[in-house]
N, C-alpha and C positions, 0 to 999 in steps of 0.2 A: 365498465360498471364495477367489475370485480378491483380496478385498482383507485375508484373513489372510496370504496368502503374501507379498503387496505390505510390510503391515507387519512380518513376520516378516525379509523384504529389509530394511526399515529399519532395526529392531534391529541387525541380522547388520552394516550400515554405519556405526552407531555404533559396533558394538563395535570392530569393524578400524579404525576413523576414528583417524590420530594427530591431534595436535596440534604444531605447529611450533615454538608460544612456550612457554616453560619446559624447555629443556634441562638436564636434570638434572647435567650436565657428567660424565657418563661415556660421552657418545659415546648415547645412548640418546633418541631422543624420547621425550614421555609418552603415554601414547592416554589418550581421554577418563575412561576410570575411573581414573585416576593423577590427573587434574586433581580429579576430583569430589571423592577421597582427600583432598587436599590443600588444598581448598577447608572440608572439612569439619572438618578437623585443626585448620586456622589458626582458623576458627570456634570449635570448643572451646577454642582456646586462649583466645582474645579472649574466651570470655564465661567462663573459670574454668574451666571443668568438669574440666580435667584438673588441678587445682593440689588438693594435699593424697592423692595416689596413694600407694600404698604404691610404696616405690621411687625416689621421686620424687626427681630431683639426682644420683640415683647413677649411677656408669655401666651401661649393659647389660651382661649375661654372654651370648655368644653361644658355644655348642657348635659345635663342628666336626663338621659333619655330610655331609662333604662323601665320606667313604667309603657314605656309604645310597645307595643309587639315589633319583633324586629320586623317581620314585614310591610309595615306601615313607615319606619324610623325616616326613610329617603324622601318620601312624602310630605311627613311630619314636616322634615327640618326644610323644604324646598319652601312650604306653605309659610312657615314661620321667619325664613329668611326673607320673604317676599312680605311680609308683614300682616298676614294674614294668621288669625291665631284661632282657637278654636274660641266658643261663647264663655268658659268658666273660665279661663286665664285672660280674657278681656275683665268681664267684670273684677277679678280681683284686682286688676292693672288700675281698673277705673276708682274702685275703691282706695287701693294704697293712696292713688293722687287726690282722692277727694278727702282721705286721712290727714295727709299733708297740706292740703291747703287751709284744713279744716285749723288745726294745729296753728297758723301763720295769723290766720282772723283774730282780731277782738270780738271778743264774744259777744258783748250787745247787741251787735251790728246786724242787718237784714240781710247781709249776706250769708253770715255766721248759721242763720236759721235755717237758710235756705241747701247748703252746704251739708249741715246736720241732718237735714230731714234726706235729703236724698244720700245719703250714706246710711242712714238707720234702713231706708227701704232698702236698696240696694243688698245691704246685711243680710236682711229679710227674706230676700229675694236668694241669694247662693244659699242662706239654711233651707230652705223650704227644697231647694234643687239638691240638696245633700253634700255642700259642699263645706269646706271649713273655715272659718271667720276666723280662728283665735289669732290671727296673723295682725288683725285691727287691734285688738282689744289693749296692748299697750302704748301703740300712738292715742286710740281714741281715751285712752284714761287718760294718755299726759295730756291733752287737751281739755279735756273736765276741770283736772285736776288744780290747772291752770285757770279757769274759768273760775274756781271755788276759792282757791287763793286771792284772787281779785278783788272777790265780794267779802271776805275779810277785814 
């Protein structure tokens, strides 16, 4: 029992263990699983394995997720990768596309109205939940805008 704890000590000293060489140059040392990381990274790299990835050359997209709490963030991005989002970032999703289709219509048209009207609710709908519109407000003007041009 006494020499489960002893290596259980050891572990626990690995883990906190830094390392001094390879400063990442943000002010940060590495601790040992950063080294191991990075040891194993350079290794795929030198024998291929990561050459023909989908993705590959392009830049990263990284989301700003800095409003989650981090202890949420892995959840967040599992949900959201899986395509599931939360209810305010649907409806804006749903609005932007109702902005743009809205924008594509001629205006006289029964669709046009129909497009309109649920885009004003939907509006409606995220102000009254406390959320921000102003993100519409320049597509849905060029669409007016274009509408009032028309009728000239």
């Amino acid at each position: 029992m006494h020499k489960k704890g002893y290596l259980y000590g050891k572990i626990r000293l690995c883990y906190n263990k830094e390392v001094t060489t390879g400063n990442r140059g943000n002010g940060r040392s590495m601790t040992i699983f950063d080294t191991l990381a990075e040891r194993h990274i350079q290794a795929a790299l030198e024998s291929g394995e990561l050459q023909g990835l989908a993705g590959e050359g392009k830049p990263l997209t990284l989301d700003d997720d800095s409003h989650v709490p981090p202890e949420l963030r892995v959840g967040y991005r599992l949900l959201k990768n899986a395509g599931y989002l939360p209810p305010a970032l649907l409806a804006r999703q749903e609005a932007v596309s109702l902005a743009e289709l809205l924008s594509a219509l001629p205006p006289d048209s029964a669709e046009y109205e129909q497009t309109n009207k649920r885009l004003r609710l939907l509006a409606l709908q995220m102000q009254q939940a406390g959320l921000n519109t102003d993100f519409l407000y320049h597509r849905y003007h060029d669409a007016i805008q274009q509408a009032l041009n028309k009728n000239k």
